[in-house]
C-alpha atoms as a printed R data frame, in Angstrom:
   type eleno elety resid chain resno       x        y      z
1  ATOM     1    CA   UNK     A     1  97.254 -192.137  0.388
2  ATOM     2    CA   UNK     A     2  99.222 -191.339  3.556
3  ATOM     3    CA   UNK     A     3  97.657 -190.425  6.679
4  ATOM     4    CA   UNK     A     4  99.822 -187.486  8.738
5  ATOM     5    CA   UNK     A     5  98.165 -187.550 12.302
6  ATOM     6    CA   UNK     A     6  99.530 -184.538 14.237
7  ATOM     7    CA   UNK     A     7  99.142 -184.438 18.134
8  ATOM     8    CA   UNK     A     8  96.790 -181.698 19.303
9  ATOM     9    CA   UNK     A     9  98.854 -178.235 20.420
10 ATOM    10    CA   UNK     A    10  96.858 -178.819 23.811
11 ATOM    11    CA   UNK     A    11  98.628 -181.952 24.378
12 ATOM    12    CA   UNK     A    12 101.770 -181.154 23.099
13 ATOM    13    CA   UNK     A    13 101.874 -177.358 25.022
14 ATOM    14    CA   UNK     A    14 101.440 -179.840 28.395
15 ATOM    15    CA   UNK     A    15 103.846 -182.122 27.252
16 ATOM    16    CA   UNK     A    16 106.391 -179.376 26.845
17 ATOM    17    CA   UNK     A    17 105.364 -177.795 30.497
18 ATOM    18    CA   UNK     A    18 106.014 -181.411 31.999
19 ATOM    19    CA   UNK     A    19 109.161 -181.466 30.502
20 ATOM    20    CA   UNK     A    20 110.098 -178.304 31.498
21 ATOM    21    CA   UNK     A    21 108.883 -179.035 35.562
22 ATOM    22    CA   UNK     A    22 110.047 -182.190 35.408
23 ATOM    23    CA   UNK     A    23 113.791 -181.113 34.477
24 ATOM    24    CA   UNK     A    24 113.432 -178.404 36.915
25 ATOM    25    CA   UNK     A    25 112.831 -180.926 39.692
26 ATOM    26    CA   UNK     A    26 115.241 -183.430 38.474
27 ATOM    27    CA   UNK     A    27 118.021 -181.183 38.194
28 ATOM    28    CA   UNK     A    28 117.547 -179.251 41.057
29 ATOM    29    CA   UNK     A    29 116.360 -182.386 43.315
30 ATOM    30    CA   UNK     A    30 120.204 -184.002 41.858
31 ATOM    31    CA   UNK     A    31 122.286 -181.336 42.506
32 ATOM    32    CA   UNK     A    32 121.126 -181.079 46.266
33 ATOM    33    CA   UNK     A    33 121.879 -184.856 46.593
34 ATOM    34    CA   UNK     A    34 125.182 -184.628 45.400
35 ATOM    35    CA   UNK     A    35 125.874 -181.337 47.083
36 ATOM    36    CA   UNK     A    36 124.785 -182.851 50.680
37 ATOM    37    CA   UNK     A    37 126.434 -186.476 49.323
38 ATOM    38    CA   UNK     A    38 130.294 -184.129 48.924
39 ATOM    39    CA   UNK     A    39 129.565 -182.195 52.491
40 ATOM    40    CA   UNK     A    40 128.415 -185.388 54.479
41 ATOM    41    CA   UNK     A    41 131.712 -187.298 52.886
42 ATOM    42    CA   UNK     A    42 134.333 -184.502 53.418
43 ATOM    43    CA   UNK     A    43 133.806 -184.633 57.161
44 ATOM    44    CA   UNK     A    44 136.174 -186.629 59.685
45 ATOM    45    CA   UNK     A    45 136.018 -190.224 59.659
46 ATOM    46    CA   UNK     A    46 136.169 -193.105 56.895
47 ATOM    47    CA   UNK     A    47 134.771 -193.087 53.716
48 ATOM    48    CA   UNK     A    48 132.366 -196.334 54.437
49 ATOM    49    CA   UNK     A    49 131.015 -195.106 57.947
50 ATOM    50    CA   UNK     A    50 129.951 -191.355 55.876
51 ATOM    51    CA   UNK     A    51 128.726 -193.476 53.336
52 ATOM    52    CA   UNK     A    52 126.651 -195.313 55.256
53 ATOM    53    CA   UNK     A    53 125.343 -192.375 57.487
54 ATOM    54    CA   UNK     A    54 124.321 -190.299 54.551
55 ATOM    55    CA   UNK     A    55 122.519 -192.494 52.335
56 ATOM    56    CA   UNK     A    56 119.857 -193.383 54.259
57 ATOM    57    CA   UNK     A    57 119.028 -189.499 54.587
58 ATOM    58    CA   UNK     A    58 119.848 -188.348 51.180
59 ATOM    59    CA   UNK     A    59 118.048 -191.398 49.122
60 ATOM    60    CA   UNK     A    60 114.693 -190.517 50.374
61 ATOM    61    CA   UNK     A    61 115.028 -186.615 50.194
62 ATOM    62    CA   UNK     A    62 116.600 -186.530 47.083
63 ATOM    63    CA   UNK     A    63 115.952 -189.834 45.213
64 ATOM    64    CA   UNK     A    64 112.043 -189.394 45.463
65 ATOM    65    CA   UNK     A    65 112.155 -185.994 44.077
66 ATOM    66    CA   UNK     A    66 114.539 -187.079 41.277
67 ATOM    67    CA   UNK     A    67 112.330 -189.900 40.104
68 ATOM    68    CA   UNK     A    68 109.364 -188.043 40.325
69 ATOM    69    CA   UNK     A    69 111.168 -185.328 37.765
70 ATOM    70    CA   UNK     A    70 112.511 -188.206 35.793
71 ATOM    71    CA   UNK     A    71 109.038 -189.396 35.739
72 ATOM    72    CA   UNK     A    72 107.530 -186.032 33.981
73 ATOM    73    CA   UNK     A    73 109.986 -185.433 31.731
74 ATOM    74    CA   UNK     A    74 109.043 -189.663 30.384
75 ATOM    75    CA   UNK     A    75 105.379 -188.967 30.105
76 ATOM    76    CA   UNK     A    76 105.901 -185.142 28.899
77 ATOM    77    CA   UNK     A    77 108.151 -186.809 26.027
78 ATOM    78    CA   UNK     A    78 105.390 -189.298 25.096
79 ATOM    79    CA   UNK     A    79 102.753 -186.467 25.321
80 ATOM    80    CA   UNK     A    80 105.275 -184.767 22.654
81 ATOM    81    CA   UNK     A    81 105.637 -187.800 20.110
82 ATOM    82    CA   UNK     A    82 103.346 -188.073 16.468
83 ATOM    83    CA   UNK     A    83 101.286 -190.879 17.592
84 ATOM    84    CA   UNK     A    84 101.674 -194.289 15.195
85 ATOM    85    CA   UNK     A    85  99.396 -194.774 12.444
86 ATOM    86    CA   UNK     A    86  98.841 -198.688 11.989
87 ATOM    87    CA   UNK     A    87  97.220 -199.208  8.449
88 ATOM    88    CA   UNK     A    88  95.124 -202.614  8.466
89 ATOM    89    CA   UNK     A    89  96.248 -205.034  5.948
């Protein structure tokens, strides 16, 4: 006798908004990071001293944001999954 234990459509409806919102933020958070990464290193000067100048701005205003998507689209993926079945033995 198998057991099939499905995941309630509640959960797994949030679990595909999180996804969704979290890929939103990730990608969008990401692709302002590397956009102000390219402008702040195509100025004047060396490639160490931009570097350096940009990375303490960009880390915190992008690199939250982009963990915080990351972050969704994790627990909206284990909100998706079947959930084990363990059978005593």
């Amino acid at each position: 006798m198998t057991a099939d234990r499905e995941r309630s459509p509640v959960a797994a409806l949030l679990g595909w908004l999180l996804i969704a919102v979290g890929g939103l933020i990730a990608t969008t958070a990401g692709a302002c990071s590397v956009f102000a990464l390219a402008v702040a290193l195509s100025g004047g000067g060396t490639f160490i001293d931009s570097l350096g100048t940009a990375l303490p701005i960009i880390l915190p205003v992008g690199g939250i944001p982009l963990a915080i998507g990351v972050g969704l689209i994790v627990l909206g993926r284990r909100m998706c999954a079947r959930p084990k079945i363990t059978t005593p033995d």
